[in-house]
ZAVEX-344545 format. One record per atom (N, C-alpha, C, O): y, x, z. Coordinates in steps of 0.001 Angstrom, whole numbers, plus 524288, in hexadecimal, padded with zeros to 5 digits. Atoms other than C-alpha are relative to their C-alpha. Example, Ala and Ser with C-alpha at 12.3 -4.5 7.8 and 13.67 -1.06 7.14 Angstrom:
2
7FB5A8037A800007EE6C8300C81E78804B080384800008049D80790802997FB5A7FCCC7FFC47FBDC8356681BE4804427FCFE802DA808967FEFB80383
end
This chain:
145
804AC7FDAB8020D1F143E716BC088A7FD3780307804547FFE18053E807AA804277FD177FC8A1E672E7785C106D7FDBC8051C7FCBE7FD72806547F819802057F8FC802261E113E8565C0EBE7FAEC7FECF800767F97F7FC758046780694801B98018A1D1ACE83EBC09A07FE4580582802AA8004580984800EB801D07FBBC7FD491CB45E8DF3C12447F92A7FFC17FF597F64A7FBFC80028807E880008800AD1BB42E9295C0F5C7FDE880223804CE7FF668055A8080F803607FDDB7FA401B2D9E94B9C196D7FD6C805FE7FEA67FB6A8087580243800907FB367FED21AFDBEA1B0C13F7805858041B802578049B808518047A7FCAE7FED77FF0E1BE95EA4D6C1666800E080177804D880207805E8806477FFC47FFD87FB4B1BECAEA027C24527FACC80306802397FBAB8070F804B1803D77FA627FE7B1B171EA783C27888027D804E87FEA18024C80832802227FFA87F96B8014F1B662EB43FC20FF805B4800D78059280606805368078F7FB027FF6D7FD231C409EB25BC2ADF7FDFA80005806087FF058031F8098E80389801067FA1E1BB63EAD10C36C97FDB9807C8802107FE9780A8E805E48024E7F9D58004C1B409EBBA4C33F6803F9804098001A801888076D8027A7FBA67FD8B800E41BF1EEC35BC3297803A680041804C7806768041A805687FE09801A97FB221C4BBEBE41C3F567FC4C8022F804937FDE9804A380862803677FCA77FC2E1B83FEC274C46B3801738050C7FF4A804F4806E2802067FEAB7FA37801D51B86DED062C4033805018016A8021A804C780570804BA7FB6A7FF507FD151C6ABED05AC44DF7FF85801308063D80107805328086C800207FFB77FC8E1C3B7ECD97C50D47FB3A803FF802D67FB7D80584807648053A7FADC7FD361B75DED770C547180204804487FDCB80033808657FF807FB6B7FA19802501C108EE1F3C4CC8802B1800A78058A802DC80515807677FC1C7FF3B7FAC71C91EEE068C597E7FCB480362804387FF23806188075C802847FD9A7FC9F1BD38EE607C612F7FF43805C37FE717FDFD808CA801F4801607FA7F7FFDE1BBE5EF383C59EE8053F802AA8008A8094A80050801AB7FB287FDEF8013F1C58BEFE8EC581E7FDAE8059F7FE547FA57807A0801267FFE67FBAF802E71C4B1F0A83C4FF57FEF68032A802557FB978058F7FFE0801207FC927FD1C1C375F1373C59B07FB5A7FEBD8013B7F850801817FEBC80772800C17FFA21B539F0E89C5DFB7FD007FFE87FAED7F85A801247FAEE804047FFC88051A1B07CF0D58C4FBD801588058A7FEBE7FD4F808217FE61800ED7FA49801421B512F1B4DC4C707FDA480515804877FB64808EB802B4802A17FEF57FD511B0E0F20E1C593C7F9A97FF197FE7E7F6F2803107FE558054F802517FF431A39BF1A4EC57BB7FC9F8023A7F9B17F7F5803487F930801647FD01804471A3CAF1FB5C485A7FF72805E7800E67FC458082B7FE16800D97FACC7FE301A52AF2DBBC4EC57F9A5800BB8010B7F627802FC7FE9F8064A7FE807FC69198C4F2C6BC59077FC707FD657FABA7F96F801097F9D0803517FFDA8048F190F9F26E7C4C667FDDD803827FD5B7F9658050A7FC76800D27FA878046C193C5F314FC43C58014D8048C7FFF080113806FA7FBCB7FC2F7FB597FF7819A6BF3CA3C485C7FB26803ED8023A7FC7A80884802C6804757FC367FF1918C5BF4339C4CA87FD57800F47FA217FB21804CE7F848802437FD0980647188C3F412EC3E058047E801C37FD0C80363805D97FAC57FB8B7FDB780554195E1F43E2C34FA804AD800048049B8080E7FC99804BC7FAC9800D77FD5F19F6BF48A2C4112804AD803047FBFC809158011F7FBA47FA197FE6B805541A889F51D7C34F4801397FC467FD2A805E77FBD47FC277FC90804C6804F01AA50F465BC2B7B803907FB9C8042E808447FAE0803807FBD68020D7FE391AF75F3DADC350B80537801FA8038F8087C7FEC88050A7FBC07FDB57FE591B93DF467AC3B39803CF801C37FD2980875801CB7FE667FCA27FFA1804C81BDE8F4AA5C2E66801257FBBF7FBAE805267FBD57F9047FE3A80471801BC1BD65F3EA7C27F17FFB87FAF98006D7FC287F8547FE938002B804D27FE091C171F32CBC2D4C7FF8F7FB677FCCA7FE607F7597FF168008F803C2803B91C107F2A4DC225E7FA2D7FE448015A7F92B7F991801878048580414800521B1D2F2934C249D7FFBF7FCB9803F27FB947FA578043680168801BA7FBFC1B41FF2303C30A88017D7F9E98001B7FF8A7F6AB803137FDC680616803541BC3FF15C2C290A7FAFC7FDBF7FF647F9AC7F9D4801DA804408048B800B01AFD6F1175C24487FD627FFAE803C37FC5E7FB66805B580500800E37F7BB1A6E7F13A7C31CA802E27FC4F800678007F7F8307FFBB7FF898032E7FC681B0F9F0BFDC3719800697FA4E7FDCD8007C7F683800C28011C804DB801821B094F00F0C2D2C7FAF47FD5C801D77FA627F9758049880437802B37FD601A2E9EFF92C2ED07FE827FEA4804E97FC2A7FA84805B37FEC6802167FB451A426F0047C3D2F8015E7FA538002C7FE1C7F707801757FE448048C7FF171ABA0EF4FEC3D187FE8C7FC4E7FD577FEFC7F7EE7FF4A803388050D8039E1A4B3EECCCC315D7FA8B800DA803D37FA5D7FE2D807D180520802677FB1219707EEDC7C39588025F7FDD9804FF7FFF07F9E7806457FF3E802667FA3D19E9AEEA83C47ED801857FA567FC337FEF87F66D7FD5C7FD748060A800DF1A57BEDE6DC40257F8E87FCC07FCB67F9287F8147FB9B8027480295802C119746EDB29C39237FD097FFCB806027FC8B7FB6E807F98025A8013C7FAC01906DEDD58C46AC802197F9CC804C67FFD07F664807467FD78804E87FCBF19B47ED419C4D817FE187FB2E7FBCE7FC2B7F7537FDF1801F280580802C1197B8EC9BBC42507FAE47FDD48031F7FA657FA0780608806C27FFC67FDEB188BFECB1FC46097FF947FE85806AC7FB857FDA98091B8013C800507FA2F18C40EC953C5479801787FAE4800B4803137F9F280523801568048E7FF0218C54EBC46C53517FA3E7FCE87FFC67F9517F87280150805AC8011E7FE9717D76EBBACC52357FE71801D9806897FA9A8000B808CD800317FBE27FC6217EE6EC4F7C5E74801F07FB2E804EA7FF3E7FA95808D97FEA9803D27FE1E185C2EBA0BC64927FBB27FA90802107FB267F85A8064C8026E804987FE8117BE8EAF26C61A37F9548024A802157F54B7FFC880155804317FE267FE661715DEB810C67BE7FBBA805177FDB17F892807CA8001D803AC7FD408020016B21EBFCBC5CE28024A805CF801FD806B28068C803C48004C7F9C97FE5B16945ECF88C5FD080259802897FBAE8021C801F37F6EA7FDC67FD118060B17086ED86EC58E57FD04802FE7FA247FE1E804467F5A48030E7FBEF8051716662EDF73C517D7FC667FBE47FDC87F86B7FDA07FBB8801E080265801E4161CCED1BCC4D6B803537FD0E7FAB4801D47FACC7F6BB7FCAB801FC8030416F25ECE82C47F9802BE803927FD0A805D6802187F9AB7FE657FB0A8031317263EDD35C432C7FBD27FF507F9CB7FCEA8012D7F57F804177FF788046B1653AED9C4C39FB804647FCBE7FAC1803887FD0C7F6087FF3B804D9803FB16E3AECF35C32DE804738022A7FE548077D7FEDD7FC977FB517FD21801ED178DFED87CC2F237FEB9805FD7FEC3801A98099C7FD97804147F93E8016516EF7EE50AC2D128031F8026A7FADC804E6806DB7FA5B7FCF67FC668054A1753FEE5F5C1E54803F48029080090804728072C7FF497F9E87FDEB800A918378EE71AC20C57FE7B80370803B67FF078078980140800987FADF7FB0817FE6EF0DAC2D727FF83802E77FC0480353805147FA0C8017F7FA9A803E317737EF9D7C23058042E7FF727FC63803B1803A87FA1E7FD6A8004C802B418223EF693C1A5380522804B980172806FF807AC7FE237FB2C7FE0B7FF0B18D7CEFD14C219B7FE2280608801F0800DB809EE8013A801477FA147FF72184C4F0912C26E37FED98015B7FCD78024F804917FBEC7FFBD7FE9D803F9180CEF0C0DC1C2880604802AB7FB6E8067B806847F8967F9837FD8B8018B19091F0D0EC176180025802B2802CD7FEC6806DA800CF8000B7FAC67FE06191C7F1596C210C7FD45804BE7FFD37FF138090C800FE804537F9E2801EA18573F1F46C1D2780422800577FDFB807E5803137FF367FEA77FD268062118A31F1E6CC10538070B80475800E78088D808BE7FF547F9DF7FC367FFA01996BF22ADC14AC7FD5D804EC801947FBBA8087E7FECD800637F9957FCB019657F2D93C1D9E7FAE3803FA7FD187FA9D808C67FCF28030E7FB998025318A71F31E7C164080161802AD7FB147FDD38055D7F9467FD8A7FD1580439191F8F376BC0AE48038A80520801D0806478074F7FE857FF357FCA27FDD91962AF4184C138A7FD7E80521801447FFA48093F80286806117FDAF7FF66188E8F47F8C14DC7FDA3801C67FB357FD297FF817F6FF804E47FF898069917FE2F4FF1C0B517F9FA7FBF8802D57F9BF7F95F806DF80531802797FF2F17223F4A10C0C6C7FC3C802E5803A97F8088050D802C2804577FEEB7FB4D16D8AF4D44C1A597FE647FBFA80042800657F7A87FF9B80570805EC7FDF8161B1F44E9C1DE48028E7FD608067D803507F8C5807A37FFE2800E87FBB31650AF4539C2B51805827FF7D801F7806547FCAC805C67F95A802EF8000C17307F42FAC2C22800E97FA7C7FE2F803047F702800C17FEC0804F88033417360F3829C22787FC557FC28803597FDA37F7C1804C980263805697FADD16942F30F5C2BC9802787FF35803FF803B57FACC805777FDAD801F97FC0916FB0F3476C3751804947FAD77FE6D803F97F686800777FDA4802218024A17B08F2E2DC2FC0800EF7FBC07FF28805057F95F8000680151804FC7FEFD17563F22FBC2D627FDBF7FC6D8026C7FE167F7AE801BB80109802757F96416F11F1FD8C3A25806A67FE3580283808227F9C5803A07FAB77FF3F7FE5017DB3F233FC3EAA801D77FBA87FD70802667F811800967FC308050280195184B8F1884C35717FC2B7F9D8801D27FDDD7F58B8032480215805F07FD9A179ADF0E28C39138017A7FEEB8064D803537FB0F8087E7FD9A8013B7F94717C67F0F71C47708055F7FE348002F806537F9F48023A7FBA5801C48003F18A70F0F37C45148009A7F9AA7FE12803F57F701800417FF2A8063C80240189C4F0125C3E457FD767FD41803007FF9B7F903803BB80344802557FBA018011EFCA0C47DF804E17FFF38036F807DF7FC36803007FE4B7FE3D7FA021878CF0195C5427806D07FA787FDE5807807F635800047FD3A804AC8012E1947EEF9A4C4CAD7FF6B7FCD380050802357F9F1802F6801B28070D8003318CEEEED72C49777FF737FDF4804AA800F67F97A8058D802B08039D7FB5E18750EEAF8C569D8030C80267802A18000E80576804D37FC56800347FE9B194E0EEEBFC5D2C8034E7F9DE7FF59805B47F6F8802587FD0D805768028B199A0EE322C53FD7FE8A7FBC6802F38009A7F80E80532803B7807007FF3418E70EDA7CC56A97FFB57FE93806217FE137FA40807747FEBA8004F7FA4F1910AEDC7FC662F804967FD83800BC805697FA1A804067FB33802BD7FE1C19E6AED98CC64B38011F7FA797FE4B8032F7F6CB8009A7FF62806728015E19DC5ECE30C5BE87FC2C7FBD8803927FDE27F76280419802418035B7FDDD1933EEC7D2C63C1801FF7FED6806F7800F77FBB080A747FDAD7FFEC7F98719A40ECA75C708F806477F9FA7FDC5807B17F5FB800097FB398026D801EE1A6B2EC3FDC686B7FDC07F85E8011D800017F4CD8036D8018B8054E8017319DDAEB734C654C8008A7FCFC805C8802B77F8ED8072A7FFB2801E47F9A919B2AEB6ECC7484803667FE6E8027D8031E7FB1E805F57FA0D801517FD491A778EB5D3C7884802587FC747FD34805867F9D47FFAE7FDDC80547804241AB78EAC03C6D3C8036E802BD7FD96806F37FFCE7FC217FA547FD38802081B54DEB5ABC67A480025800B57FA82803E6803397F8DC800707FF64805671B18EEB539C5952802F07FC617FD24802E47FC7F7F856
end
C-alpha cells in the first residue's frame, strides 16, 4: 500500500522546513535586546518587573522575521522591499497592532505616550520584517531554501 499524500500537506511541511531553517539564524538574545532599545525609553518599569510582557514581543518578533523571510522571495526575483512589504501590509498592521494592544493596557489614557507607543510597536514589526525579508532573500541567493 502507498501513503496518499495532498499537496496541501507537502506545502504546509516544505514551509515548515524553511521556518526551521531561518529559526537557526535568530537567537533570543537579539530579539529581547532589540525589544529593550524599542521600548524601554517608553515603558522601561513594566519590562524590568515584568517579564512576561516580553513572551509576546518576542513571538511577534519572530512571526513578522518568518513572514518577512516568506516575502523575500519576491526580494530575490528583484522586487523592492517596500513594494513587496505592500502585499503583506495586513498581517504587519495585524501583529503591531497586538502589540499596542498588549503593552497599552498598562497605561491610563496619555495622548502622547500611547502614540509614541504605537509609532514604537510599528517600527518594531517593520525593523523584524525587513531583517526577515534580507535574510530570506539572501537565503534564495544562495539556493539554501
Amino acid at each position: 500500500m502507498t501513503v496518499i499524500t495532498t499537496f496541501t500537506q507537502k506545502r504546509r511541511e516544505k514551509q515548515w522546513k524553511f521556518e526551521r531553517k531561518m529559526l537557526r539564524e535568530l537567537t533570543l538574545q537579539q530579539i529581547k535586546k532589540d525589544i529593550q532599545t524599542h521600548f524601554q525609553d517608553i515603558i522601561p518599569f513594566h519590562f524590568l518587573t515584568h517579564p512576561f510582557l516580553m513572551d509576546p514581543c518576542t513571538d511577534m518578533a519572530i512571526d513578522a522575521y518568518l513572514l518577512g523571510a516568506e516575502f523575500g522571495r519576491f526580494g530575490y526575483y528583484g522586487e523592492p522591499a517596500e513594494k513587496a512589504k505592500v502585499r503583506c501590509e495586513e498581517e504587519l498592521s495585524d501583529l503591531s497592532h497586538y502589540v499596542f494592544d498588549l503593552l497599552q493596557g498598562w497605561y491610563t489614557n496619555s495622548e502622547f505616550i500611547l502614540d509614541s507607543l504605537h509609532v514604537a510597536s510599528q517600527t518594531f514589526v517593520d525593523h523584524w520584517w525587513r531583517k526577515g525579508f534580507e535574510e530570506g532573500t539572501k537565503r534564495y541567493k544562495l539556493r539554501l531554501h
